[in-house]
C-alpha positions as CSV (number, residue, x, y, z in Angstrom):
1,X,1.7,-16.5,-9.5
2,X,2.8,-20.1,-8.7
3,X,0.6,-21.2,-11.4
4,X,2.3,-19.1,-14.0
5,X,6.3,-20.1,-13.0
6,X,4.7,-23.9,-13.5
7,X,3.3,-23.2,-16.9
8,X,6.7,-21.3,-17.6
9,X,8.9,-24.3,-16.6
10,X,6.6,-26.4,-19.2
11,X,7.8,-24.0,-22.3
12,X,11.3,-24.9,-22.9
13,X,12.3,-21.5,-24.2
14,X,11.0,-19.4,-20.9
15,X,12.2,-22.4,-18.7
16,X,15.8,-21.7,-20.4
17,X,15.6,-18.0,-19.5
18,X,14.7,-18.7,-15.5
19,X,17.6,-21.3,-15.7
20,X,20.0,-18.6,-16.3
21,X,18.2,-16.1,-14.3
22,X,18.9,-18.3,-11.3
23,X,22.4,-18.9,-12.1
24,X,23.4,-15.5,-12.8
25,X,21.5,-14.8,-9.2
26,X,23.8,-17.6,-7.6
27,X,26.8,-16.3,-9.4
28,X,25.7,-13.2,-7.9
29,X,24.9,-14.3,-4.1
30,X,28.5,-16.6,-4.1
31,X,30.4,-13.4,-4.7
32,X,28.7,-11.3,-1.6
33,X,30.6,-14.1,0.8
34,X,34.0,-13.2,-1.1
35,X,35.8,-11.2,1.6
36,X,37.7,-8.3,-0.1
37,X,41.3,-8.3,0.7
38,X,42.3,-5.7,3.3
39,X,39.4,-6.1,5.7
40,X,39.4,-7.8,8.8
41,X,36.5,-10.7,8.1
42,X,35.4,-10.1,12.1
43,X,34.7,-6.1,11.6
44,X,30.6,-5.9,10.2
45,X,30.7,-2.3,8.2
46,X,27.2,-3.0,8.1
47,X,26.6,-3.4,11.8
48,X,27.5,-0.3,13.2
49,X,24.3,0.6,15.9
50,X,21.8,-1.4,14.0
51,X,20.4,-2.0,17.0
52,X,19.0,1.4,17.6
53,X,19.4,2.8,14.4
54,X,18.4,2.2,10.2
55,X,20.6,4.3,8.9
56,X,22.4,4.6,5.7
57,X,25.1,1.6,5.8
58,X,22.2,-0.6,7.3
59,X,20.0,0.4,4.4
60,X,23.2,-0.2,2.1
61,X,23.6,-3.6,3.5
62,X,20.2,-4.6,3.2
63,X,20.2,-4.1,-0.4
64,X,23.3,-6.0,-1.1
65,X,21.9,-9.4,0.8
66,X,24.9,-8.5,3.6
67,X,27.6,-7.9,1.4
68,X,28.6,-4.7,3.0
69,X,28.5,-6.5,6.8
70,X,30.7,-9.3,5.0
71,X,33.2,-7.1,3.8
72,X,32.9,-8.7,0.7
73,X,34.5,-7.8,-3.1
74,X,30.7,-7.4,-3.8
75,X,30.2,-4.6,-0.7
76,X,28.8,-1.9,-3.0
77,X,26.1,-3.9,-4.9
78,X,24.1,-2.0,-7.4
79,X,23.8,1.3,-4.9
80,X,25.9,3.2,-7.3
81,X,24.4,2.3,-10.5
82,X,21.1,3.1,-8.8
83,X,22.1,6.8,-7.3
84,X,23.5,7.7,-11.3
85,X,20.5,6.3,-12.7
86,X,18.4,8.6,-10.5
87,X,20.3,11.5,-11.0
88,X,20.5,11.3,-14.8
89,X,16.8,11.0,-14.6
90,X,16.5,14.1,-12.7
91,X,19.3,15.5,-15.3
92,X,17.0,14.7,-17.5
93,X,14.0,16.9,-16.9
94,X,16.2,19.8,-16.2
95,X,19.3,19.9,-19.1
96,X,17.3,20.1,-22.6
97,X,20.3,18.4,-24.5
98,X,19.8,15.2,-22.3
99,X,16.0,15.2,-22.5
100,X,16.0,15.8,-26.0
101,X,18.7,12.6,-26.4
102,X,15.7,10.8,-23.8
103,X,13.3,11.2,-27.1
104,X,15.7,10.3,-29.9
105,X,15.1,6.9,-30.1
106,X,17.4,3.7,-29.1
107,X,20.6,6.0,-30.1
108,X,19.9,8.4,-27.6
109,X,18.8,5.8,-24.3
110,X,22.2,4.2,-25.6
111,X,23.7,7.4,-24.9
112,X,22.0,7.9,-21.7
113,X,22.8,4.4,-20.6
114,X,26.5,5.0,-21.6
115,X,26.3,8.3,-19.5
116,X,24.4,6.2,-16.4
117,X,27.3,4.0,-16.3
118,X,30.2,6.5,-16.0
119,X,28.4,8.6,-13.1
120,X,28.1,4.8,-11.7
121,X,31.5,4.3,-11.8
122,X,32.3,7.8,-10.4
123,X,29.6,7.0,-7.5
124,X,31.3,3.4,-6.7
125,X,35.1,5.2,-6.4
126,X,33.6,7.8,-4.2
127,X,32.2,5.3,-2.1
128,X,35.0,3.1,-1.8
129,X,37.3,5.2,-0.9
130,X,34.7,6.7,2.2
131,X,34.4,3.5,3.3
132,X,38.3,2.1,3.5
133,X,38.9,5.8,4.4
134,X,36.2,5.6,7.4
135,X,37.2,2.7,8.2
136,X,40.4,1.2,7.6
137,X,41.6,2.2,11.2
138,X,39.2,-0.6,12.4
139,X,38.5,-2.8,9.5
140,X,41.8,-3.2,7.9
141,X,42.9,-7.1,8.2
142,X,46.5,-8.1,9.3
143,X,47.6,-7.4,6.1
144,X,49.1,-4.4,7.2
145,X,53.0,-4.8,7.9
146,X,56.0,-3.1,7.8
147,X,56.5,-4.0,4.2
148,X,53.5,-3.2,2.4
149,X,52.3,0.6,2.8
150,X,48.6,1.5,4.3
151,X,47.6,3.5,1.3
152,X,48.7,0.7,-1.1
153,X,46.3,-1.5,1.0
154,X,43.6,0.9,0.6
155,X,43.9,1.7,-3.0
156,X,43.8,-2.1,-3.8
157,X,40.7,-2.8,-1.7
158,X,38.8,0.4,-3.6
159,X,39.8,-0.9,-6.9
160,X,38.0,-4.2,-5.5
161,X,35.6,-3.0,-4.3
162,X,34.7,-0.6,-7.6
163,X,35.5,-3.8,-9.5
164,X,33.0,-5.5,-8.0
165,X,30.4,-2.7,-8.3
166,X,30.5,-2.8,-11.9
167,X,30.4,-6.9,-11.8
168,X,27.2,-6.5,-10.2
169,X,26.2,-3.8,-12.9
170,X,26.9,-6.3,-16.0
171,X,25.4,-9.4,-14.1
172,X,22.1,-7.4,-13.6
173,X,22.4,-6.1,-17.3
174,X,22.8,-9.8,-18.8
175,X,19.6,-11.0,-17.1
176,X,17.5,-8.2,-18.6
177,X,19.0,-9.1,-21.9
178,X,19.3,-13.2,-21.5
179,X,16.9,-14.2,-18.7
180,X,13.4,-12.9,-16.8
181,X,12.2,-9.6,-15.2
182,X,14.7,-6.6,-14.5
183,X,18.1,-7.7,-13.6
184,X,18.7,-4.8,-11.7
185,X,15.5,-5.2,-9.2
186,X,16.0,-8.7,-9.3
187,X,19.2,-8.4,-7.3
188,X,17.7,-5.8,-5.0
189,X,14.7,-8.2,-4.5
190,X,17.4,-11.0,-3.7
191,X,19.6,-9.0,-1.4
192,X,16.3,-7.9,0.3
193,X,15.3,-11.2,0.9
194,X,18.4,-13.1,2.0
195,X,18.0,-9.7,4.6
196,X,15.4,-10.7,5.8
197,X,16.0,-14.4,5.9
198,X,19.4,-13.9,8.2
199,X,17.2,-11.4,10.6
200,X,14.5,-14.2,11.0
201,X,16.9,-16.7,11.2
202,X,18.3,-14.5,14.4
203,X,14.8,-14.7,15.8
204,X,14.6,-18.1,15.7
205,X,17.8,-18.9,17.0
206,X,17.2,-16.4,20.1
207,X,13.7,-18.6,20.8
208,X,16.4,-21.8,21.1
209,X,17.3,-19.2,23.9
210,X,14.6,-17.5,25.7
211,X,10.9,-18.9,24.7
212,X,10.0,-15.4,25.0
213,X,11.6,-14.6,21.6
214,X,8.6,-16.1,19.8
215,X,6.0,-13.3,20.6
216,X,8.7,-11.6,17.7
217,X,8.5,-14.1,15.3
218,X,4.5,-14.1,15.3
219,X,4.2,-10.2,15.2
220,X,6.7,-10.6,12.5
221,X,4.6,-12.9,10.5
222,X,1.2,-11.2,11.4
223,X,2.3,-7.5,10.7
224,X,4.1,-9.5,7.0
225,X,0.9,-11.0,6.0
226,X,-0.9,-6.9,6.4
227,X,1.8,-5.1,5.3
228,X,2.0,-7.3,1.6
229,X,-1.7,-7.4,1.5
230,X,-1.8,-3.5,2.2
231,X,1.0,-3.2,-0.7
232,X,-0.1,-5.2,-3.6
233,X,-3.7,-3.4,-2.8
234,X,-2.3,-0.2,-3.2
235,X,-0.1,-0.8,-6.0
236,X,-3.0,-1.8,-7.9
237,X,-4.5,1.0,-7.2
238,X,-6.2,3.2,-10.2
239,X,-8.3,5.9,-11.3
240,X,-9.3,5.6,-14.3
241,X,-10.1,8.7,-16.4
242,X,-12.8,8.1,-19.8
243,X,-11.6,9.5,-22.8
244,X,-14.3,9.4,-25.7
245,X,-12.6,9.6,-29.6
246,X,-14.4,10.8,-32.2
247,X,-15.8,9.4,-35.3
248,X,-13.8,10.1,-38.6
249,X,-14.4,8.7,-41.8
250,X,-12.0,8.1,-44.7
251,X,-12.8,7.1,-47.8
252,X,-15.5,3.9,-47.2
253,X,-14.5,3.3,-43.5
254,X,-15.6,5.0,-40.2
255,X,-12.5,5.2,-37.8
256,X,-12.7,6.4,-33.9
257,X,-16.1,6.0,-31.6
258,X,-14.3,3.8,-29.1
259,X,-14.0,4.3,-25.9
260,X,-11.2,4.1,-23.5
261,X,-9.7,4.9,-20.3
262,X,-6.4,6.7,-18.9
263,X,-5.3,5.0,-16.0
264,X,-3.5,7.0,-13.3
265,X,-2.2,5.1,-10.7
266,X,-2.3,5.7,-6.9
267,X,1.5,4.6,-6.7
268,X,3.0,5.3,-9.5
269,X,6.2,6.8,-8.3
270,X,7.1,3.6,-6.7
271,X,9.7,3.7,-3.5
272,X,11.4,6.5,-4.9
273,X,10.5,9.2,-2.9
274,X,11.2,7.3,-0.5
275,X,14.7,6.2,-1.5
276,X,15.3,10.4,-2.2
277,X,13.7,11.3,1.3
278,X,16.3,9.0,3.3
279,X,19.1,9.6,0.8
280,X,19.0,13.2,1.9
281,X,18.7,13.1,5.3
282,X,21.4,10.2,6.1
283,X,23.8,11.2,3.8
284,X,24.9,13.8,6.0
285,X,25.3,11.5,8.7
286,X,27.6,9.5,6.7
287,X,30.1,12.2,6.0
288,X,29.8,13.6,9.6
289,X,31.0,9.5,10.9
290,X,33.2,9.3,8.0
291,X,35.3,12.4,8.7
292,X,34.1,13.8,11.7
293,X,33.3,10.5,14.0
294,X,33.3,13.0,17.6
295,X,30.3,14.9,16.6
296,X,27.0,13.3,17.7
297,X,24.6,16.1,17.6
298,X,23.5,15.2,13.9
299,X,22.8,11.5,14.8
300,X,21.0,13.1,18.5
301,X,18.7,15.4,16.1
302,X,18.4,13.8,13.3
303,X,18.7,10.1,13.7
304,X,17.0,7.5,12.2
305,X,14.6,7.2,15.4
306,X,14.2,10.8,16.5
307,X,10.9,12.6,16.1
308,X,12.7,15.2,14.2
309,X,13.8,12.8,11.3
310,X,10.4,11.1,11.5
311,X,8.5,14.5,10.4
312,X,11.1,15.5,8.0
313,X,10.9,11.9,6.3
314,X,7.0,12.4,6.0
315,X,7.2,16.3,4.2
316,X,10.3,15.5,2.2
317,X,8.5,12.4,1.1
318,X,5.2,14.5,0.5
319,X,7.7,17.0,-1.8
320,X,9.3,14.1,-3.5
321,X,6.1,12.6,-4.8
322,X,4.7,15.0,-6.4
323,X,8.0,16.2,-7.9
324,X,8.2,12.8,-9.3
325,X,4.8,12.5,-10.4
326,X,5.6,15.5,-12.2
327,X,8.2,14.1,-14.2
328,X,6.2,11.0,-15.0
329,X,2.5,12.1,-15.5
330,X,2.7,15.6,-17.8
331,X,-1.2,16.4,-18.3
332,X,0.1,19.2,-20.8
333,X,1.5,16.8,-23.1
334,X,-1.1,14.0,-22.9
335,X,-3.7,16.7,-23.9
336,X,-2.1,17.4,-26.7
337,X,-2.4,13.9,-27.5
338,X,-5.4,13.5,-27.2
339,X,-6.7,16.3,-29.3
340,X,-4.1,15.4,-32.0
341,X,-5.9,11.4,-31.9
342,X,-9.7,13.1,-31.8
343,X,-10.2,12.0,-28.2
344,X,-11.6,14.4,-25.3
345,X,-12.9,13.5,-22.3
346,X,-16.7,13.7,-21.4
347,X,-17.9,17.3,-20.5
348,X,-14.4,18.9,-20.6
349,X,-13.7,21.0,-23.6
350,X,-10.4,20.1,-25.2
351,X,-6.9,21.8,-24.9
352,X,-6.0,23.7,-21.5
353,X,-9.3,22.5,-19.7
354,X,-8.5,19.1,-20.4
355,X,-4.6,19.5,-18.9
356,X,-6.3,21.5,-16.1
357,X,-8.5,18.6,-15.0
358,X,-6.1,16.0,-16.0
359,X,-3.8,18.0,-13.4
360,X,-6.2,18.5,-10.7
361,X,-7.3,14.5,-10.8
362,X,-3.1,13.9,-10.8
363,X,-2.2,15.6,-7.7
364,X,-5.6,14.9,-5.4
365,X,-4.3,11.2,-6.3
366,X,-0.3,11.7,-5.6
367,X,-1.5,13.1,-2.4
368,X,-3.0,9.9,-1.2
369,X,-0.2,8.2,-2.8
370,X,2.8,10.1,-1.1
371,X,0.6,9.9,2.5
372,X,0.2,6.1,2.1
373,X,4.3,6.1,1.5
374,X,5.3,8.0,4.5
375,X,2.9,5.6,6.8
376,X,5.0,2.9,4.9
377,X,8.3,4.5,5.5
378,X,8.1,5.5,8.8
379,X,6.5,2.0,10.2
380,X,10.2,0.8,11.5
381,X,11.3,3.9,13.1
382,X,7.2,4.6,14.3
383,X,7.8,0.5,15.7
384,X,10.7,1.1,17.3
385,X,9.3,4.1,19.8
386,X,6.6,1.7,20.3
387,X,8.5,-1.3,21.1
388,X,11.3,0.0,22.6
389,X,15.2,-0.9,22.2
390,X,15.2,-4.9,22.9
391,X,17.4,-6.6,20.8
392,X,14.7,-8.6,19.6
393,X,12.7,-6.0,18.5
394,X,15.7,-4.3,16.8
395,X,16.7,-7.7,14.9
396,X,12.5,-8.0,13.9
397,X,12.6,-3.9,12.8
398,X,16.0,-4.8,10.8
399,X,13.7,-7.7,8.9
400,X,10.9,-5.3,8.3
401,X,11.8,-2.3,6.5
402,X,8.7,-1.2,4.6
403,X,10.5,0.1,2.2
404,X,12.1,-3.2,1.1
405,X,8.6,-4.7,1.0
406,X,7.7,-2.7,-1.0
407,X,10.5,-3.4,-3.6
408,X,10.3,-6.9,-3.0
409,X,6.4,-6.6,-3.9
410,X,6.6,-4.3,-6.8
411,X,9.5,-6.8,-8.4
412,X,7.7,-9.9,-7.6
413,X,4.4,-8.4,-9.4
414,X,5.9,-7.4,-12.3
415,X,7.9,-10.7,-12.6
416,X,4.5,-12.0,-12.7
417,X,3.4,-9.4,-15.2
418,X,6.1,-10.4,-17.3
419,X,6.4,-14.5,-17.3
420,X,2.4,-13.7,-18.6
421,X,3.0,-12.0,-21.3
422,X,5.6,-13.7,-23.0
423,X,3.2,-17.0,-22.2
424,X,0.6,-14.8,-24.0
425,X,2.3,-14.4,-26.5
426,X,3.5,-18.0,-27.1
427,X,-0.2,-19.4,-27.0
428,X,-1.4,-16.9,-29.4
429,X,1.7,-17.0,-31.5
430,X,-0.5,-17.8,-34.2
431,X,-2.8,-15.1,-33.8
432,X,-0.4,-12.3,-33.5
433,X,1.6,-13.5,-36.2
């Protein structure tokens, strides 16, 4: 991969694009230190028992780079924009006027994308206003006198807040259209990363402290290393199915004989059943501390570190993958396909047999897929029973969440993907032209 980002930077064009990638990233990262007017720059939103737990504000906070725990105008990141993109997808599959704008061309996924960005901006408001309304008893700055009314404060720090939201939203949009890669992954990835970079920063500082601190820092490298080998293995993970087409012959010229492959990938619904999994199950606890802080049983049941929310995490994860497979692998409609192109795969009769076997082979594989994403998931919570509740193994748990890993990974890879293609294309310009 190294190789490939110095042969980019050698092409002027594809140099240009990283250029701006990297300042719209900076541009990005300078505006999650902003602290949004109203909150108290001392009170971490993000903080809150991220010693013992990894709940939904930590999981909020490590996708935004810290944001949240800065209190800053960026607190909300892309975590909006990424909830209304999953739910329109799910919208998708299930209202036939939105799937059938899905297949009318760049009108409709214009549509959709218009439609993405209005349940966004519903999502961000909502989210403000739990957080100042959650919150603003603790977090709210000296700002508040006599002369300037609490809910004035708070409707000025949503309207920040949202603001900021849908800044994030058009920074990630302009790097998909003016630089490299995703924009929208590539500001998880960065979030994730600066994450990770203040928690091993903590590590190292605590070693200044007590020497003892360094037996962290090497089981953080060590289990690093396994867990990114163990990823990018699995992600590249494949079985690939032989189709056979047949030979046709129009006019003077024999068409079809080839053979070729279908690829069905052990991963290929990525982190999110994961992301759905711990959506659903810390939600709840969110709206329990927002509006009914006294109650503890839900976190006592099903927190983040009880054996209760460990098994649920593993079967709703289990459900979620093969739901999603469904959505994205359809064996029905790439039969058809293939009878309509002359292709059939070798000693399976075309039509239903072929969507029978192509369904069989598809969920044998999501199982593996969906077990090897629980293990992933649960690592930090499975760690923390293991380890215990020492403040250095909470600050190396908080560093390695599996499930921004895997993000990191899967970006990173298909950065790499992508800065290869496009140099493809430019040496064999001639060729393809």
């Amino acid at each position: 991969m190294f190789k490939t980002i110095i042969d980019a930077f050698k092409v002027k064009e594809i140099r240009n694009k990283i250029l701006i990638t990297l300042l719209l990233l900076f541009i990005y990262r300078v505006g999650c230190w902003i602290p949004c007017v109203g909150f108290d720059p001392a009170f971490a939103l993000g903080s809150a028992d991220s010693s013992t737990t990894f709940g939904f504000f930590e999981l909020m906070n490590m996708v935004s780079g810290g944001a949240l725990a800065n209190c800053s105008v960026l607190a909300l990141g892309v975590s909006p924009y990424i909830t209304a993109s999953i739910v329109i997808q799910l919208l998708t599959v299930a209202i036939p006027a939105l799937e059938r704008l899905s297949k009318s061309g760049e009108d409709g996924r214009r549509k959709l994308s218009l439609y993405t960005r209005i349940a966004a901006l519903i999502l961000a408001i909502a989210q403000a206003v739990g957080i100042v309304v959650g919150y603003a008893g603790e977090a709210m700055d000296s700002v508040l006198t006599s002369a300037i009314p609490a809910w004035l404060v708070g409707c000025g720090m949503v309207i920040i807040m949202v603001a900021g939201s849908m800044f994030t939203v058009w920074i990630g949009e302009r790097i998909t259209d003016l630089g490299i890669g995703n924009g929208t992954s590539l500001l998880i990835s960065v979030g994730i990363l600066s994450s990770a970079g203040t928690s091993v920063a903590a590590i190292i500082e605590q070693c200044t402290v007590d020497i003892t601190y360094i037996w962290y820092l090497v089981l953080f490298i060590v289990a690093l290393v396994l867990i990114f080998a163990l990823i990018v293995f699995m992600d590249g993970a494949e079985e690939r199915v032989r189709v056979q087409y047949a030979k046709q012959i129009k006019g003077n010229k024999m068409y079809g004989g080839q053979s070729q492959h279908i690829p069905i990938k052990l991963n290929a619904t990525g982190v999110m059943p994961i992301i759905f999994a711990s959506a659903l199950l810390t939600f709840p606890q969110l709206i329990i501390s927002i509006f009914w802080p006294d109650v503890t049983w839900y976190s006592d049941w099903l927190g983040t570190n009880s054996w209760l929310y460990i098994v649920l995490t593993a079967l709703l994860i289990l459900v979620f993958a093969f739901f999603y497979s469904k959505i994205s692998f359809d064996p029905d409609d790439i039969s058809k396909r293939l009878q309509q192109q002359g292709g059939f795969i070798p000693g399976i009769r075309a039509g239903k047999p072929t969507a029978e076997y192509l369904g069989k082979i598809s969920k044998r594989i999501t199982l593996f897929g969906a077990i090897f994403l629980a293990v992933i998931a649960l690592i930090p919570s499975l760690a923390f029973k293991a380890i215990g509740d020492a403040s250095g193994a909470a600050i190396l748990i908080n560093a390695f969440s599996t499930t921004g890993l895997m993000i990191v990974v899967s970006v990173a890879l298909e950065l790499e993907k992508q800065l290869s293609a496009q140099m493809f294309v430019r040496n064999h310009k001639g060729f393809l032209s």
